[in-house]
SEGUBA-629518 format. One record per residue (C-alpha): residue number from 1; residue in one letter; z, y, x. Coordinates in nm, 2 decimals. Example, Ala and Ser with C-alpha at 12.3 -4.5 7.8 and 13.67 -1.06 7.14 Angstrom:
BEGIN
- i  aa  z  y  x
- 1  A  0.78  -0.45  1.23
- 2  S  0.71  -0.11  1.37
//
This chain:
BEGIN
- i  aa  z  y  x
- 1  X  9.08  13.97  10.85
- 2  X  9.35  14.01  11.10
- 3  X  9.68  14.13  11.05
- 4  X  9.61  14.44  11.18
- 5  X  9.34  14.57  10.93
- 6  X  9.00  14.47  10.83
- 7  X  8.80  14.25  11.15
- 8  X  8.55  14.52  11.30
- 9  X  8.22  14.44  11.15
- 10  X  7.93  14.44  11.44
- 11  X  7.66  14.57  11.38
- 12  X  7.33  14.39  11.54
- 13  X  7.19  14.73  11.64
- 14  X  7.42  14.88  11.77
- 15  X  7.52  14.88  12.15
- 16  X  7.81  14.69  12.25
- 17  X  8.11  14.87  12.44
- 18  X  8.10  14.60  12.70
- 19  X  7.81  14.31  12.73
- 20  X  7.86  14.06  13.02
- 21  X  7.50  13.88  13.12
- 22  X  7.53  13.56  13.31
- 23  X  7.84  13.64  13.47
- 24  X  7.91  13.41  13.78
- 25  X  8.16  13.37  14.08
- 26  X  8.14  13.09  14.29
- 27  X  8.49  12.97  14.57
- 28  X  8.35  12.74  14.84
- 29  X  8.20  12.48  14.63
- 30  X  8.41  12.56  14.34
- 31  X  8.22  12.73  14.02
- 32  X  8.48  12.93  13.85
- 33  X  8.26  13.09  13.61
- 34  X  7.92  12.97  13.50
- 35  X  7.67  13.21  13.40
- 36  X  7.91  13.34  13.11
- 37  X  7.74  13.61  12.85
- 38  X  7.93  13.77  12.54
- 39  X  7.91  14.14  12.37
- 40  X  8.21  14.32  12.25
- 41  X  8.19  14.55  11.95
- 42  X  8.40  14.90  12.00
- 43  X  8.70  14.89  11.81
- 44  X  8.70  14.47  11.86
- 45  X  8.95  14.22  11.99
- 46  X  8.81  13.95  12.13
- 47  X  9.07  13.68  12.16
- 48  X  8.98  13.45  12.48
- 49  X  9.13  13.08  12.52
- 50  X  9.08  12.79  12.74
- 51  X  9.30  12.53  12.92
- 52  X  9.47  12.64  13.30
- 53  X  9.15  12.68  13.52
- 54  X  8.90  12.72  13.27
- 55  X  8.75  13.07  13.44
- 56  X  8.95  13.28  13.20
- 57  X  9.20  13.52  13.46
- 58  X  8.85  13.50  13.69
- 59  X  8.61  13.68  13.42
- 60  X  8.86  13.96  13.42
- 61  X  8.87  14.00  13.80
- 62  X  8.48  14.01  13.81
- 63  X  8.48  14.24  13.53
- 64  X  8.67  14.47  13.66
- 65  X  8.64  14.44  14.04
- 66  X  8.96  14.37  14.11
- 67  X  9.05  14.20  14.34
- 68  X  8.66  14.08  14.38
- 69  X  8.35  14.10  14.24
- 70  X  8.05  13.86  14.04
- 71  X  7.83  13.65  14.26
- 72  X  7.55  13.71  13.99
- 73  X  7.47  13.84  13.63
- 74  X  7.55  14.19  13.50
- 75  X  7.85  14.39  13.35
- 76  X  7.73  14.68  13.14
- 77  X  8.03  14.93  13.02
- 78  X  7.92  15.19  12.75
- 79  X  7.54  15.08  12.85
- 80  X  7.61  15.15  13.27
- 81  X  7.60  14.82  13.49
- 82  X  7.93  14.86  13.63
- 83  X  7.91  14.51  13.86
- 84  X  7.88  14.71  14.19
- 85  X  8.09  14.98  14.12
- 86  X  8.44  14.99  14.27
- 87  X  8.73  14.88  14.12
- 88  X  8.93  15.25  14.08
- 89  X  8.57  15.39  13.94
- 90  X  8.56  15.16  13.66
- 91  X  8.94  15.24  13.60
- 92  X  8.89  15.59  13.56
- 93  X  8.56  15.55  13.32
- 94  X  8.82  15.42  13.14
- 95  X  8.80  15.02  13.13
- 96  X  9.16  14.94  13.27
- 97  X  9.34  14.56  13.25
- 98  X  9.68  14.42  13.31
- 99  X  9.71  14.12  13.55
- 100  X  9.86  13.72  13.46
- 101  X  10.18  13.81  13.65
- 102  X  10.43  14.13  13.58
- 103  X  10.25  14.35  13.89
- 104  X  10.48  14.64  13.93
- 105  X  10.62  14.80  14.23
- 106  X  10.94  14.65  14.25
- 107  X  11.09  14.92  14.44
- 108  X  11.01  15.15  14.21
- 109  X  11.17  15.27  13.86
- 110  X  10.97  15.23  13.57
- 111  X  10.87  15.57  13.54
- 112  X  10.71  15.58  13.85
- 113  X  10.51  15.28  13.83
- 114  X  10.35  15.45  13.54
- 115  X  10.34  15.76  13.76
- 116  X  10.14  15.57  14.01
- 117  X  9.85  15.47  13.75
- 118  X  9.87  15.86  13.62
- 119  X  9.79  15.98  13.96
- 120  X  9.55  15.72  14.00
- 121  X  9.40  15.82  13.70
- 122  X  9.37  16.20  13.86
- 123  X  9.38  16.54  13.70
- 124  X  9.76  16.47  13.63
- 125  X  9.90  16.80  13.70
- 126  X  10.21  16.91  13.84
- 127  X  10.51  16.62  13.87
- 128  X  10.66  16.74  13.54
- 129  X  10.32  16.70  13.39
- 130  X  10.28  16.39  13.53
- 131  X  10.62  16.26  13.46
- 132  X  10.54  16.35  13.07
- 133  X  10.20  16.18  13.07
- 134  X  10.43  15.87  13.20
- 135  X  10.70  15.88  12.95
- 136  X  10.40  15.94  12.65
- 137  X  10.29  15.62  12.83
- 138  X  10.61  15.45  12.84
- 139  X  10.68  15.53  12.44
- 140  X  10.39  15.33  12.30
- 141  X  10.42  15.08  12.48
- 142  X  10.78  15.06  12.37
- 143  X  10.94  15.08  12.64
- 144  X  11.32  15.24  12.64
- 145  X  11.39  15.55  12.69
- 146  X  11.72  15.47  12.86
- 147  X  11.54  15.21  13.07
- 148  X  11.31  15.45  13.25
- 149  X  11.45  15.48  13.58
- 150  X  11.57  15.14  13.62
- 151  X  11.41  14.96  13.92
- 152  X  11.11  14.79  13.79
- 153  X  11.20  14.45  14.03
- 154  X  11.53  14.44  13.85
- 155  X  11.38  14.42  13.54
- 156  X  11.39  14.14  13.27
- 157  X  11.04  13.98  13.21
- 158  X  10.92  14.15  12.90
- 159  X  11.03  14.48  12.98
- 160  X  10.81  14.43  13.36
- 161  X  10.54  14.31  13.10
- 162  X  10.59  14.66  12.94
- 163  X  10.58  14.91  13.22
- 164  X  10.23  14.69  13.33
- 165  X  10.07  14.76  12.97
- 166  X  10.22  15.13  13.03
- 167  X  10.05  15.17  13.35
- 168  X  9.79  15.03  13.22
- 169  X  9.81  15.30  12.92
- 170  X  9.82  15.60  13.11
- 171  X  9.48  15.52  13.25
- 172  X  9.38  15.61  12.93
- 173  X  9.12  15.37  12.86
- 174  X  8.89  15.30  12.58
- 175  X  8.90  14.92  12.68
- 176  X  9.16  14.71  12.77
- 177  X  9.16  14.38  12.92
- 178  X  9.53  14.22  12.87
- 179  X  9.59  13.89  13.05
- 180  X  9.85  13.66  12.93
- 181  X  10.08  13.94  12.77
- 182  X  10.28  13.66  12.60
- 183  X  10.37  13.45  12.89
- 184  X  10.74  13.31  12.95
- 185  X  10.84  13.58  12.62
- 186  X  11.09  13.42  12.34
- 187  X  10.98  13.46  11.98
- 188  X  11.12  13.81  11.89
- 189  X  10.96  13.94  12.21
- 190  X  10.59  13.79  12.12
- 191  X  10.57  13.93  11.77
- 192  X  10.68  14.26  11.98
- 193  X  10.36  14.22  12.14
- 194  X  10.17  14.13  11.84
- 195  X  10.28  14.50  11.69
- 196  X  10.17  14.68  12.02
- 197  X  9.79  14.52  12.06
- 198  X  9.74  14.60  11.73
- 199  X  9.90  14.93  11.77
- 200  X  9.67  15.02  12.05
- 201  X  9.38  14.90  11.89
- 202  X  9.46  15.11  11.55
- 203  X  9.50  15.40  11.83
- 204  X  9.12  15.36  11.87
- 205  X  9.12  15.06  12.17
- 206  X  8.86  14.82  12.19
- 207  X  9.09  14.52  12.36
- 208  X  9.02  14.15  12.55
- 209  X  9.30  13.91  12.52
- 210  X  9.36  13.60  12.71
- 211  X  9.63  13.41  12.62
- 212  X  9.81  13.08  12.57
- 213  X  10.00  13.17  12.23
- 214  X  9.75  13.07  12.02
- 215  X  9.95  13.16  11.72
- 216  X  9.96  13.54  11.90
- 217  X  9.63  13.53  11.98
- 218  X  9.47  13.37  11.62
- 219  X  9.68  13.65  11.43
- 220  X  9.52  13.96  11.61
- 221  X  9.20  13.86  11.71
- 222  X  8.87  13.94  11.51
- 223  X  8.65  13.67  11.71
- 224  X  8.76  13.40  11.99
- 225  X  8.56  13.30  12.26
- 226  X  8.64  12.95  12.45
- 227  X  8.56  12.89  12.80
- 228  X  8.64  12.54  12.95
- 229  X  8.52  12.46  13.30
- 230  X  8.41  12.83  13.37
- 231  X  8.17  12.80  13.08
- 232  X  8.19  12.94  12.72
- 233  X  8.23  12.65  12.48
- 234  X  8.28  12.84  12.13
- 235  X  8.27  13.16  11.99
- 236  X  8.28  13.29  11.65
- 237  X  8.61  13.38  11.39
- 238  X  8.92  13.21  11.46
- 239  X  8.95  12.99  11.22
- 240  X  8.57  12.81  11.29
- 241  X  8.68  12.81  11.68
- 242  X  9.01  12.64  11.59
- 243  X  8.81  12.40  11.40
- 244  X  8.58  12.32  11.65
- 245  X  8.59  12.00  11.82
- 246  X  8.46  12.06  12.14
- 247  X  8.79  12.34  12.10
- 248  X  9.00  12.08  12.00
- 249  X  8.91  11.81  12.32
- 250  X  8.89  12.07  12.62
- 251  X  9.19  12.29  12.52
- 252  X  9.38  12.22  12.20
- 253  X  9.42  11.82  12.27
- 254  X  9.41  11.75  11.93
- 255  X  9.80  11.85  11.87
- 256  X  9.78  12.21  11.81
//
């Protein structure tokens, strides 16, 4: 059980909301990922760990198509193989992520960042309908009123982590792939985080989650899956990954 309700009990028969097949992606003669396969649940979080260049931020990418695509294997999303399809397809079919770094449009406030991903989305309206969908956006996300047209450059880093979950938001997606949302955060901010995944996934989200806080990430998650190298060590609850010892040599170093 997480803190956030009862763990999401998968059902063998039923069809997963995302199932990855032998994912790969290749640089030069650098394997980033290695023939990585894993099913996730609707409704699920599925907690993802590894050390710095295990494959982790590069499963996202080639899940999503942004900023480049498998070399091999399948994605299926809601039982379509998304692996050829363009990155603002898969957006819209409502599979969005955030990205390892705060990526906002620093020039712009923090409204319109979220604006951007609303008229991405399409179908937003008029600007005052779009500026609402925005704000909506903006509020569960917990982002300040009072802060919305501040210039998202200018911006401390939780609250540039906040607009990028917004934007992310307004896509109104079904899943959501959050990469390293606890990064370079102090303590208070981090258990603000903690509130919003599960938040989001009480809201009806099925969410990934890479991240370094393992005390975030053990806290929300229903199952973890461990890559090291580009390939999945471990998978199962939290506490029989945390346990494992393959775990504890490639990314916990026996200290954690």
């Amino acid at each position: 059980m997480t803190n956030g309700g009862p763990a999401v009990t998968r059902d063998p028969n039923a069809r997963p909301i995302l199932e990855a097949r032998g994912l790969a992606k290749s640089f030069g003669g650098i394997v980033a990922v290695r023939g990585v396969s894993f099913a996730v649940a609707e409704g699920e979080i599925l907690g993802i760990a590894g050390p710095n260049g295990s494959g982790k931020s590069t499963l996202f990418n080639i899940i999503t198509n942004v900023p480049f695509a498998a070399d091999g294997g399948e994605t299926l999303f809601r039982g379509a193989n998304i692996r050829h399809w363009p990155g603002h397809r898969i957006a819209r079919d409502g599979l969005a992520r955030t990205f390892q770094r705060e990526s906002v449009f620093a020039g712009l406030s923090a409204i319109d960042n979220v604006m951007v991903a609303v008229e991405a989305r399409g179908g937003g309206g008029d600007l005052k309908t779009r500026e609402r969908v925005a704000g909506e956006a903006l509020d569960i996300a917990g982002y300040p009123a009072t802060m919305h047209n501040m210039i998202a450059g200018a911006l401390p880093v939780f609250y540039r982590k906040l607009v990028m979950v917004a934007a992310a938001i307004a896509l109104k997606p079904v899943l959501l792939l959050l990469d390293e949302p606890a990064s370079s955060l102090t303590p208070p901010e981090i258990e603000r985080i903690r509130k919003l995944i599960l938040k989001l996934r009480k809201s009806g989200m099925t969410i990934l989650l890479i991240e370094h806080v393992l005390s975030l990430l053990t806290s929300v998650s229903d199952r973890l899956m461990v890559l090291d190298q580009g390939s999945v060590i471990a998978e199962g609850t939290p506490s029989q990954v945390i346990a494992n010892p393959r775990v504890v040599e490639a990314y916990l170093g026996g200290s954690a």
